[in-house]
Every structure is written in C-alpha cells, then in structure tokens.
Z-matrix of the N, CA and C atoms (Angstrom, degrees):
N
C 1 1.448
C 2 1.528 1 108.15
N 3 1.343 2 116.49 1 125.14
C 4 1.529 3 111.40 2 178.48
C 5 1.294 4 128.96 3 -79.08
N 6 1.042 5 126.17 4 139.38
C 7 1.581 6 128.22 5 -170.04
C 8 1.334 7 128.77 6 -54.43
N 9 1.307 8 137.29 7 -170.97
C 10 1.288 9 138.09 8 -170.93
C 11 1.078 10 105.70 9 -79.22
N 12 1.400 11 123.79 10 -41.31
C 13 1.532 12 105.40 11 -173.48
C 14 1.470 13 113.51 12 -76.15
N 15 1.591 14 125.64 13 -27.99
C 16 1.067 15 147.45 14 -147.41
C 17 1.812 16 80.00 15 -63.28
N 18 1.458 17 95.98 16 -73.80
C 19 1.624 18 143.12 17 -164.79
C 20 2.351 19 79.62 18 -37.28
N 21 1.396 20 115.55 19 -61.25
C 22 1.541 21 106.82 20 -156.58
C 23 1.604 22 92.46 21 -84.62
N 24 1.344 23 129.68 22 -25.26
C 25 1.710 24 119.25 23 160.28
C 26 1.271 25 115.39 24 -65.71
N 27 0.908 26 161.44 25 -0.10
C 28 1.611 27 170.76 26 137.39
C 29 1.492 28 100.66 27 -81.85
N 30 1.325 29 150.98 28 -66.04
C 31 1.221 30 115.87 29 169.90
C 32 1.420 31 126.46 30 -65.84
N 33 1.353 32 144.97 31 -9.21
C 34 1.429 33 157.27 32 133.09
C 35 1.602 34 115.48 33 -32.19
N 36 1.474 35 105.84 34 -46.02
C 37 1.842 36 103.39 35 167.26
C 38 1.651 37 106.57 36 -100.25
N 39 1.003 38 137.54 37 -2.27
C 40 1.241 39 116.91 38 165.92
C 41 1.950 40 110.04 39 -83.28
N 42 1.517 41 111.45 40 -46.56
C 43 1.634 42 104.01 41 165.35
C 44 1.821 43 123.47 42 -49.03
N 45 1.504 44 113.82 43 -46.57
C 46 0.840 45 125.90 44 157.24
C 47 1.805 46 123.30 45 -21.13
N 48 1.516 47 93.73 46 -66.93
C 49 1.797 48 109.92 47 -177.62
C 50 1.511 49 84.40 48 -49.13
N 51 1.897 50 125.89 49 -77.20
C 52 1.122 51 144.69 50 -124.98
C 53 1.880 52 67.29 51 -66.29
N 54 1.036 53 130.81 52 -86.20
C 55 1.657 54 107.30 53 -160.28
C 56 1.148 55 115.54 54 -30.11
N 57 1.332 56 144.46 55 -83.13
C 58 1.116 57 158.66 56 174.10
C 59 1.474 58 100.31 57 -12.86
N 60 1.003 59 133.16 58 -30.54
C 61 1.749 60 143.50 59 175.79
C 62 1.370 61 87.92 60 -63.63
N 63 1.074 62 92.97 61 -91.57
C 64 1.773 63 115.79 62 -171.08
C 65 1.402 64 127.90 63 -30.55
N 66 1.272 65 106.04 64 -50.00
C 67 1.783 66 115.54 65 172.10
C 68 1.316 67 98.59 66 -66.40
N 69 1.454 68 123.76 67 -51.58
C 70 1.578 69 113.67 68 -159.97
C 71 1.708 70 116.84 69 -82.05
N 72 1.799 71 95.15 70 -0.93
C 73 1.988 72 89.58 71 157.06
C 74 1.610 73 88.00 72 -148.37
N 75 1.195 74 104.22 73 104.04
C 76 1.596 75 101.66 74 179.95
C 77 1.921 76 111.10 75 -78.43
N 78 1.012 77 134.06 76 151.50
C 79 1.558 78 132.57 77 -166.53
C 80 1.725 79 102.11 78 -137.80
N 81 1.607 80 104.57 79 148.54
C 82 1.753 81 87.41 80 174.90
C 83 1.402 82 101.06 81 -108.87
N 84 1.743 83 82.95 82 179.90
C 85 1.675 84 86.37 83 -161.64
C 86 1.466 85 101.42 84 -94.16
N 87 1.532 86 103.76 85 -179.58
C 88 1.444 87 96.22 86 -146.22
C 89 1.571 88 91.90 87 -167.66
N 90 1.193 89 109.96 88 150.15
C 91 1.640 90 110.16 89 -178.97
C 92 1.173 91 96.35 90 -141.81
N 93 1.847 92 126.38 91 121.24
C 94 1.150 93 140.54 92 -172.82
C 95 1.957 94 96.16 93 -122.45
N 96 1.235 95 105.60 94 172.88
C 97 1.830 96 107.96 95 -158.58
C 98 1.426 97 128.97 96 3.08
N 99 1.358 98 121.48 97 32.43
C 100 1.676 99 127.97 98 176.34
C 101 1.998 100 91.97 99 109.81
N 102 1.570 101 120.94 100 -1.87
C 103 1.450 102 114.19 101 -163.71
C 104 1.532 103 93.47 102 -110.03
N 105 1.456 104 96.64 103 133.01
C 106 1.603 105 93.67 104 -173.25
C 107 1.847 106 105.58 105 -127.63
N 108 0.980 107 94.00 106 162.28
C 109 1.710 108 111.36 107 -160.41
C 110 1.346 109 97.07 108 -130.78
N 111 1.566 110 114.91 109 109.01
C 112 1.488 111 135.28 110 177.19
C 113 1.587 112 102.34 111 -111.59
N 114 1.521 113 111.73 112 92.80
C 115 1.269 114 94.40 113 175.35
C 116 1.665 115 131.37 114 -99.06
N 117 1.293 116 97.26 115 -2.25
C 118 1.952 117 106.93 116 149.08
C 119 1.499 118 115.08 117 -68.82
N 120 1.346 119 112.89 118 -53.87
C 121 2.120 120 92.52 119 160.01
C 122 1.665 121 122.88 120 -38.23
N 123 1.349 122 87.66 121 -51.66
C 124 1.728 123 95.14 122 -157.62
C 125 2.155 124 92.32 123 -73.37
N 126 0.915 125 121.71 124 -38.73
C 127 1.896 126 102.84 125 167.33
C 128 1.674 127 103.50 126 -77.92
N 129 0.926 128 118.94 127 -24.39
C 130 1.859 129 113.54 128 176.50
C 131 1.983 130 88.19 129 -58.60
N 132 1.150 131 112.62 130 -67.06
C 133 1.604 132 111.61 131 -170.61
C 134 1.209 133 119.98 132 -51.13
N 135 1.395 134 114.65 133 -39.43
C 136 1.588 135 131.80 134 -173.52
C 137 2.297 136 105.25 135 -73.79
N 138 1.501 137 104.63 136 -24.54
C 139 1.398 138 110.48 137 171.06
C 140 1.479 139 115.08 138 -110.52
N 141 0.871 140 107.15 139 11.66
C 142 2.082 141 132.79 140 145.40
C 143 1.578 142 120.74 141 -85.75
N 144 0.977 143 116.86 142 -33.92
C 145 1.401 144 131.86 143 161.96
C 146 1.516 145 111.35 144 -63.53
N 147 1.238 146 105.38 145 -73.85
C 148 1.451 147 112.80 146 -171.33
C 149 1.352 148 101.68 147 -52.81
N 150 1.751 149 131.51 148 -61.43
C 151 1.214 150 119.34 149 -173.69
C 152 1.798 151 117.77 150 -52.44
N 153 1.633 152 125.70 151 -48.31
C 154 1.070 153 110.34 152 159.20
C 155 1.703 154 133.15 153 -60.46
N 156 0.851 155 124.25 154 -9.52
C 157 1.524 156 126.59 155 163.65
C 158 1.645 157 106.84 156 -67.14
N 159 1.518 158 102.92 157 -38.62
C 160 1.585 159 98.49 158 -166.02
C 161 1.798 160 93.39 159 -71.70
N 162 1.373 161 122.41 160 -40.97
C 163 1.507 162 122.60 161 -177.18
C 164 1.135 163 92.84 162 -44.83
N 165 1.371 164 134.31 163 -83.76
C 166 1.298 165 134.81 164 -148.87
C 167 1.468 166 127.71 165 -39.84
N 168 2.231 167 90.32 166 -49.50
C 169 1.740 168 92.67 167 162.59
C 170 1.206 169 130.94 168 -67.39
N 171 1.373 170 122.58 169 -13.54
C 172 1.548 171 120.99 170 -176.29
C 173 1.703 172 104.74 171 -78.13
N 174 1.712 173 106.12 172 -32.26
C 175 1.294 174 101.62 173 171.41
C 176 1.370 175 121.96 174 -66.95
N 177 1.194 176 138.36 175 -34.54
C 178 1.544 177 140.23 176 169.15
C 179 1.395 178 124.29 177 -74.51
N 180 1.374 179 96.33 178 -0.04
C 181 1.975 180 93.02 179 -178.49
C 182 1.559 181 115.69 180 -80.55
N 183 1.463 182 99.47 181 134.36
C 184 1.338 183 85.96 182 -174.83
C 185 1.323 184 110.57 183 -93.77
N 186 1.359 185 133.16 184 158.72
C 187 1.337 186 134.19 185 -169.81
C 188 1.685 187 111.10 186 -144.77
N 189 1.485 188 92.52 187 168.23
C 190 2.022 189 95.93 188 -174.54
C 191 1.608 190 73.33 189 -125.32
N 192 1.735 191 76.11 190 156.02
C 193 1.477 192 107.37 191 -172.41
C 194 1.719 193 98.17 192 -120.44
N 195 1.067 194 147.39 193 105.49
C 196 1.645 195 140.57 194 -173.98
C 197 1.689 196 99.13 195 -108.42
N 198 1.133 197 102.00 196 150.74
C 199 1.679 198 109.74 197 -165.91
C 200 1.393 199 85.52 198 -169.89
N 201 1.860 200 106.64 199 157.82
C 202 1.569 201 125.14 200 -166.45
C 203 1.172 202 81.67 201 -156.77
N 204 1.592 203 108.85 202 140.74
C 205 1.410 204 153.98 203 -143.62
C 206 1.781 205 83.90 204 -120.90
N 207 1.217 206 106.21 205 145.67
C 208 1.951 207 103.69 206 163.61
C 209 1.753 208 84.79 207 -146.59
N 210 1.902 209 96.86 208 148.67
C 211 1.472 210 98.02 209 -179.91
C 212 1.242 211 82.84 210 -115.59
C-alpha cells in the first residue's frame, strides 16, 4: 500500500490531468432537469485540491538543515 505522500502525489496529478481537461475544452455551465453544472466551481474546487495537496506535501518533506560552528 503506498504511503501518504505517495497516496497525496497521485491525487495532486490526477486533479492536475482533470484541469488540464477542462482548460483545454472549457464548457458552460448549464442546469438541465432542476441539476445544474457549474463548471468554474468545479475547476475553483479542483485548484483547492491541488493547493491543499501541495500543503500537505510541504508538510511531510523531509529536509537537512546544514549549519557551521566558528570558534
């Protein structure tokens, strides 16, 4: 089973794709039998995603810290 970060980098490129859909044939929205289709919400949500995915990875990265001592 792949890990957390694995798990929020794979959902980070799958929203990603789903933009890349979207921008490259944009559609309007439209409300058919009382059901309506906002598709500036739905990429507003999809670049809400991505930005919290990116939080999450910045929180799990591990990092070196290097520092020099002077006597």
């Amino acid at each position: 089973m792949p890990g957390d970060q694995e798990q929020l980098q794979t959902i980070k490129t799958q929203t990603l794709a789903l933009i890349a859909q979207i921008t490259a044939t944009p559609k309007p929205s439209y409300s058919i039998d009382g059901q309506s289709v906002s598709w500036t919400d739905y990429l507003a949500q999809l670049t809400q995603t991505t930005a919290w995915c990116d939080q999450q990875l910045a929180r799990g990265e591990t990092f070196e810290q290097h520092s020099r001592g002077f006597t």
